[in-house]
C-alpha positions as CSV (number, residue, x, y, z in Angstrom):
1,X,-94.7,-149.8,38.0
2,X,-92.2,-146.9,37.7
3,X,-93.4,-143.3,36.3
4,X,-91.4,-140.4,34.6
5,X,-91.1,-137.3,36.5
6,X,-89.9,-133.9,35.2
7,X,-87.6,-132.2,37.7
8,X,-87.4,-128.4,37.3
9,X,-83.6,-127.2,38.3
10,X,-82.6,-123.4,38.9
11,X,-79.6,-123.3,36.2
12,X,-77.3,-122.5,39.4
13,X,-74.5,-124.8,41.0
14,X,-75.0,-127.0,37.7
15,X,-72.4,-129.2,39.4
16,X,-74.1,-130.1,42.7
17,X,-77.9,-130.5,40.9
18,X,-77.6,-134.3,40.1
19,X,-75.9,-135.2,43.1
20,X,-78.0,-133.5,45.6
21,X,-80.9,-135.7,43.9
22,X,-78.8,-138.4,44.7
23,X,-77.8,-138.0,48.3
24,X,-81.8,-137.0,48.9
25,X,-83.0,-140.3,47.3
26,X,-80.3,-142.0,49.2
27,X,-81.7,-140.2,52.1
28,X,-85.4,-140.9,51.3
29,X,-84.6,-144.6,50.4
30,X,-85.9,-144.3,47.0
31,X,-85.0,-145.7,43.7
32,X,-83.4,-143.3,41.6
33,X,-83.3,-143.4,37.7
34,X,-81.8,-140.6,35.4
35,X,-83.5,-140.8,32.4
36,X,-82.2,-137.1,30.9
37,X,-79.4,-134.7,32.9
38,X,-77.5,-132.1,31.0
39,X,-75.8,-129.5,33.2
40,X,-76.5,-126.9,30.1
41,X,-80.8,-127.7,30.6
42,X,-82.6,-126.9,34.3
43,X,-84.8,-129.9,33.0
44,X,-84.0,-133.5,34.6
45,X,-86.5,-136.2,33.9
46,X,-86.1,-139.1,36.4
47,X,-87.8,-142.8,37.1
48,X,-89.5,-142.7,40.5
49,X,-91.6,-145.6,41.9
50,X,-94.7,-143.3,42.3
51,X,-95.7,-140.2,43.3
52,X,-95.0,-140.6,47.0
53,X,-91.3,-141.3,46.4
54,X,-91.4,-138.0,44.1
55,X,-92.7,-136.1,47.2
56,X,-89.9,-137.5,49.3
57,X,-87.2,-136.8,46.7
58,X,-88.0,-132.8,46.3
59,X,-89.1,-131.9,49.5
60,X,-86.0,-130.7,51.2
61,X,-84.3,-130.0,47.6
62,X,-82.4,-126.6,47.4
63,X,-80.9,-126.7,43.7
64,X,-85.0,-127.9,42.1
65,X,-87.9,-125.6,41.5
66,X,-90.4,-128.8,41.3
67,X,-90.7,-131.9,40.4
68,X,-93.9,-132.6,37.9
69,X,-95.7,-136.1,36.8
70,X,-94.8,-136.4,33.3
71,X,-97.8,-136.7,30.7
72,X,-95.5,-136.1,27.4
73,X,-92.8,-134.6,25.7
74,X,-91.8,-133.8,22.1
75,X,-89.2,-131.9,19.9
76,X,-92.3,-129.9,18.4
77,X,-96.0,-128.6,19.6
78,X,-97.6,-131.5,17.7
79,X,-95.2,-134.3,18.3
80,X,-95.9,-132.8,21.8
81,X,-99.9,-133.2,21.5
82,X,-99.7,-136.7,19.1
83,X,-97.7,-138.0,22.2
84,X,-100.2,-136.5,25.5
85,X,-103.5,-137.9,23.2
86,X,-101.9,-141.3,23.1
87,X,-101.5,-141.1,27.0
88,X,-105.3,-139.7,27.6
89,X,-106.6,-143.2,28.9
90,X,-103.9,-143.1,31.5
91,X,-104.2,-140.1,32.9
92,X,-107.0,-137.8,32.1
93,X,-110.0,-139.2,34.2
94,X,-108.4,-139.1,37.5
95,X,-108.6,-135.3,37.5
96,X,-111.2,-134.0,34.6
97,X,-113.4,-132.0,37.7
98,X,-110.5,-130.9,39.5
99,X,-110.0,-126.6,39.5
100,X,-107.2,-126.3,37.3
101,X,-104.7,-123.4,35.4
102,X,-101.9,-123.5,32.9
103,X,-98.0,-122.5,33.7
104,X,-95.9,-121.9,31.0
105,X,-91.8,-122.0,31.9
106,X,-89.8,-121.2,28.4
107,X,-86.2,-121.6,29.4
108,X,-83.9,-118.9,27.9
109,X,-87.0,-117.3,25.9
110,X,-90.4,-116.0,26.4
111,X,-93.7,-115.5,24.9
112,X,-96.4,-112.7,24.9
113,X,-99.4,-112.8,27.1
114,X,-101.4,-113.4,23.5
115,X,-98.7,-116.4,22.1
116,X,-99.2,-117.5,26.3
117,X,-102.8,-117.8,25.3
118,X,-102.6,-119.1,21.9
119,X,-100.5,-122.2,23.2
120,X,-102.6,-122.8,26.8
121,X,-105.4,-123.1,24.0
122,X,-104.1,-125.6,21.6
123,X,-105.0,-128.2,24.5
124,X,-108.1,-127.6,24.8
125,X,-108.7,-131.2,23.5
126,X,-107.8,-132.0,27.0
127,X,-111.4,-131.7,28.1
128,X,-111.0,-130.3,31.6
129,X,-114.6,-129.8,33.2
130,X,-113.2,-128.6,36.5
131,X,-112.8,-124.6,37.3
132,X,-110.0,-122.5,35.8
133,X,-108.2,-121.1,39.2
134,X,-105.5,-118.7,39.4
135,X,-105.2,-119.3,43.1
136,X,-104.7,-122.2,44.7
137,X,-106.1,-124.6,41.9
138,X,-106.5,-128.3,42.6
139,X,-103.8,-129.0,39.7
140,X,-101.1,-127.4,38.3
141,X,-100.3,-127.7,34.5
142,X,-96.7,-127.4,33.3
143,X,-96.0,-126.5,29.6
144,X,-92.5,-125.9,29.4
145,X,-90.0,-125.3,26.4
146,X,-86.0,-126.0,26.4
147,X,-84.5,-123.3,24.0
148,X,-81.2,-122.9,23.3
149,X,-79.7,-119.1,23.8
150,X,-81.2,-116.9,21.0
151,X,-83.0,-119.7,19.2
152,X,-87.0,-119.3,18.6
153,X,-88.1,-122.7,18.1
154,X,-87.9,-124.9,21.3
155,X,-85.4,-128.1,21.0
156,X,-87.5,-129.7,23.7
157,X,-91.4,-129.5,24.8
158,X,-92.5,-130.8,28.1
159,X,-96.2,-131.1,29.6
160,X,-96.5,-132.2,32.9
161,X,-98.3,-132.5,36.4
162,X,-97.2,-130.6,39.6
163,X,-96.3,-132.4,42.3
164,X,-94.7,-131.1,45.0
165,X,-92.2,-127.7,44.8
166,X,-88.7,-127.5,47.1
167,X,-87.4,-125.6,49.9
168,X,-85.9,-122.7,47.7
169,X,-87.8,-120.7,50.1
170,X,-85.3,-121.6,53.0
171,X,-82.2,-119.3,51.7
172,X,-84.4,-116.2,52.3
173,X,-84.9,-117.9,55.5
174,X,-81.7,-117.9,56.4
175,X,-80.1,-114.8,54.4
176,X,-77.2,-113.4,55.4
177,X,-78.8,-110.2,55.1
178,X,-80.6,-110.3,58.0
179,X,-78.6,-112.4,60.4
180,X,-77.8,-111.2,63.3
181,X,-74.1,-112.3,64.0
182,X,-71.6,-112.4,60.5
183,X,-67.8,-112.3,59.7
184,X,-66.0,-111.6,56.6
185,X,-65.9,-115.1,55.7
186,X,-69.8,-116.2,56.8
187,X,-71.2,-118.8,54.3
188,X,-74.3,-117.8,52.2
189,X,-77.2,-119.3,53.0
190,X,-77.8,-121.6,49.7
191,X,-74.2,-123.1,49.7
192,X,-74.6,-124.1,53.2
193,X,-77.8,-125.7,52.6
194,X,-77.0,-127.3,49.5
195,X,-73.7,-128.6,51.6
196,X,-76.0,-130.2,54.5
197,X,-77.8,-132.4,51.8
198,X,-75.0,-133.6,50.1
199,X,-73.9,-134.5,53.6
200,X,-77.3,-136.1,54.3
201,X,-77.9,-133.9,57.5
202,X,-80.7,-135.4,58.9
203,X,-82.6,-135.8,62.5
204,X,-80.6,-137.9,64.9
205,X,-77.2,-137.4,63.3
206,X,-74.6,-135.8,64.7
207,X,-72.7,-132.8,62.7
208,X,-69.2,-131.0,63.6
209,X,-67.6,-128.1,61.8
210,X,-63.8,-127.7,62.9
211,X,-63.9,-124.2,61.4
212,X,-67.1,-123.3,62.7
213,X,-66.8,-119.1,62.5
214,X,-70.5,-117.6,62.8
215,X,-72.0,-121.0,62.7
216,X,-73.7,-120.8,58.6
217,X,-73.1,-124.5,58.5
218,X,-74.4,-126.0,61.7
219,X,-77.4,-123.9,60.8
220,X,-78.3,-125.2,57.3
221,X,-77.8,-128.9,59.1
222,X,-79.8,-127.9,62.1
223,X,-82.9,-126.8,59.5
224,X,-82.3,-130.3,58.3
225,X,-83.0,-131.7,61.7
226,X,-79.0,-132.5,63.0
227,X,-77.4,-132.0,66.2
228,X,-74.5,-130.1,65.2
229,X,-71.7,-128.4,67.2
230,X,-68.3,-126.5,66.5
231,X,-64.9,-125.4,66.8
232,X,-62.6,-122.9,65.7
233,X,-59.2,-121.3,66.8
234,X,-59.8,-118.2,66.9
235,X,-61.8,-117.5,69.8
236,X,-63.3,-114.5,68.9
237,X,-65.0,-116.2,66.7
238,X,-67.0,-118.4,69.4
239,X,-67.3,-116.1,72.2
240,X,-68.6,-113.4,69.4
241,X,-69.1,-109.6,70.2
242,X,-71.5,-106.7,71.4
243,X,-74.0,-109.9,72.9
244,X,-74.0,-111.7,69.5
245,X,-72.6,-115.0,68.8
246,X,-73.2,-118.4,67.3
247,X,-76.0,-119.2,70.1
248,X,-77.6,-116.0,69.1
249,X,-77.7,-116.9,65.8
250,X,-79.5,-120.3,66.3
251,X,-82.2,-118.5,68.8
252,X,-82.7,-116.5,66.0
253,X,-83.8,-119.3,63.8
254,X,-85.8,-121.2,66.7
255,X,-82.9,-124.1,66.3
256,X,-81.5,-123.6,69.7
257,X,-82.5,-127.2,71.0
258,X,-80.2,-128.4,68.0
259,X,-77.0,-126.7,68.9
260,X,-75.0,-128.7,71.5
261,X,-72.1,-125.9,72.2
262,X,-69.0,-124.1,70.1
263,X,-65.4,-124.3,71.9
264,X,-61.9,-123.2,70.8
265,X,-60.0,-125.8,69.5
266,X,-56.8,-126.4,66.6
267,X,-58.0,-129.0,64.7
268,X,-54.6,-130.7,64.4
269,X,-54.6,-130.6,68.5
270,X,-58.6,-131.7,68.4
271,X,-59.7,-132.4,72.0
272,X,-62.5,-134.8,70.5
273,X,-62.4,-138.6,71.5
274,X,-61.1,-140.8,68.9
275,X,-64.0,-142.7,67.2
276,X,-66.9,-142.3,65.1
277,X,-68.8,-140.6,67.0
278,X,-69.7,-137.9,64.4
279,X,-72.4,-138.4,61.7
280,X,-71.1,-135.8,59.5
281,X,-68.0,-132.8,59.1
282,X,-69.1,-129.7,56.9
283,X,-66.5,-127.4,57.2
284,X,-64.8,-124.0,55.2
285,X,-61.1,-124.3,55.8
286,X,-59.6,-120.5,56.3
287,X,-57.7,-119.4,53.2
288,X,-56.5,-116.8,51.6
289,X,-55.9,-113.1,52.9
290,X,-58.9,-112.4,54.9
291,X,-58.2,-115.9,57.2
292,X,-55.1,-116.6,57.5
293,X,-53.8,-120.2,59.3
294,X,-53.1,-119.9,62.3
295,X,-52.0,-122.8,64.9
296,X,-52.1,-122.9,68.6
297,X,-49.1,-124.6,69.9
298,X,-46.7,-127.0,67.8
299,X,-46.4,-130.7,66.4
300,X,-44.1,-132.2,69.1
301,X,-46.4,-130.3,71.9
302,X,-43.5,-128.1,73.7
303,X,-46.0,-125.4,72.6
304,X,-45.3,-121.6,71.4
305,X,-43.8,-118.1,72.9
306,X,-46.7,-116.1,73.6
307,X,-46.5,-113.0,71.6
308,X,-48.0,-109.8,72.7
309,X,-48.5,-106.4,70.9
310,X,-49.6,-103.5,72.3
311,X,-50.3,-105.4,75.1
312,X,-52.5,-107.4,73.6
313,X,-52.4,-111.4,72.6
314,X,-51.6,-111.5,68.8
315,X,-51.2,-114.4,66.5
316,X,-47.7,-114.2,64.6
């Protein structure tokens, strides 16, 4: 028997939220039902097969705060509380002595600590007999409201069951603030994680990036569990400078193990064997002013005049 789960979405990258969900269930294995998406609400509900699948689904999830079991919804607080006492039977017993508190999440809105109060209150026909816990409760209660901008009154109520949360917590890990080897162009730490899901970087895959720079990529898939390696033309960027580089990076991270090795390569001139032997490419092409193309030798392979300035190898 399926159940409804509530997804909670950070209302960022609106555009990759629903497929990363996809490319984790397709990753998980899992069934995956949208029951409600809108890009203008950070509130999903979705058709799991149980709560093991729901675990699965948000546990490596970048663009979701959580993912809650779904007691009841409504447009109003008493549609909301007609609705949960009709689901009671189904759900109430299994947890009636577990420690417990209340969360309320009012999306583009908020309430004083006394209206907090008033509406944590109104379900006190809940029964709970378990300990109210601040920290580290058994269960986690969700009440959450889905206001449009500037509007009081919620067009959507929610009450739910935590779950499990996401791995939010893994772009502070990875910050570019406190890396220890950037360029101009270094990927921030959420996009690159977002970008190894979608890709479905995952352990025992293989992962390339052909415009590898400081690496931000192979990281993200390397947290995920990938091999990875990586390329780039301008050597610079794969021999790095003052004793830091790529390999430095992943030693800071612990993901050494993961990174097979960086070499200097034009992509259109790619010394890689022909075949699938790659899992995945995540890659940045250069653009714009601050990386401009450049190309090491030509199409019919006679190659290029080398061009020096100052003395020193230049790119023209």
């Amino acid at each position: 028997m399926s159940v409804d789960y509530l997804v909670r979405f950070v209302q960022v990258h609106e555009t990759f939220r629903k497929p990363e969900l996809e490319a984790l269930a397709f990753l998980a294995k899992i069934s995956l039902e949208f029951i409600y998406y809108s890009e203008c609400s950070p509130f999903c509900i979705v058709r799991l097969r149980d709560e093991e699948a729901a675990r699965a689904l948000l546990s490596r999830s970048i663009l979701s705060k959580g993912i809650y079991e779904l007691w009841a919804r409504g447009s109003t607080y008493d549609e909301l509380h007609s609705n949960l006492k009709a689901a009671k039977s189904a759900h109430w017993p299994r947890y009636a002595s577990s420690s417990f508190r209340f969360d309320i999440d009012v999306y583009q809105g908020s309430h004083s600590a006394s209206k907090q109060k008033n509406i944590i209150e109104s379900f006190n026909y809940l029964g709970f007999e378990g300990p109210i816990l601040m920290k580290q409760p058994d269960q986690i209660y969700g009440i959450f409201e889905d206001c449009d901008w500037s509007c009081p009154t919620p067009k959507q109520i929610y009450f739910g069951r935590w779950i499990v949360g996401s791995q939010r917590d893994a772009i502070n890990t990875y910050s570019l603030k406190s890396r220890q080897y950037l360029s101009t162009t270094s990927m921030d730490s959420e996009l690159s994680l977002i970008t190894a899901n979608l890709t479905l970087a995952a352990p025992g895959k293989l992962f390339y990036d052909p415009f590898v720079g400081t690496g931000s990529f192979l990281i993200a898939s390397s947290h995920f569990g990938a091999v990875t390696m990586g390329s780039d033309i301008d050597g610079r960027a794969v021999r790095g400078k003052q004793g830091r580089n790529i390999v430095t990076n992943f030693q800071q991270y612990g993901l050494l193990e993961k990174y097979l090795d960086g070499f200097i390569s034009d992509l259109i001139h790619s010394p890689l064997k022909s075949g699938r032997i790659l899992d995945g490419i995540m890659c940045d092409p250069p653009y714009g002013v601050r990386e401009g193309l450049k190309i090491l030798g030509t199409r019919d392979g006679s190659g290029k005049e080398a061009v020096f300035i100052n003395g020193e190898p230049s790119h023209m």
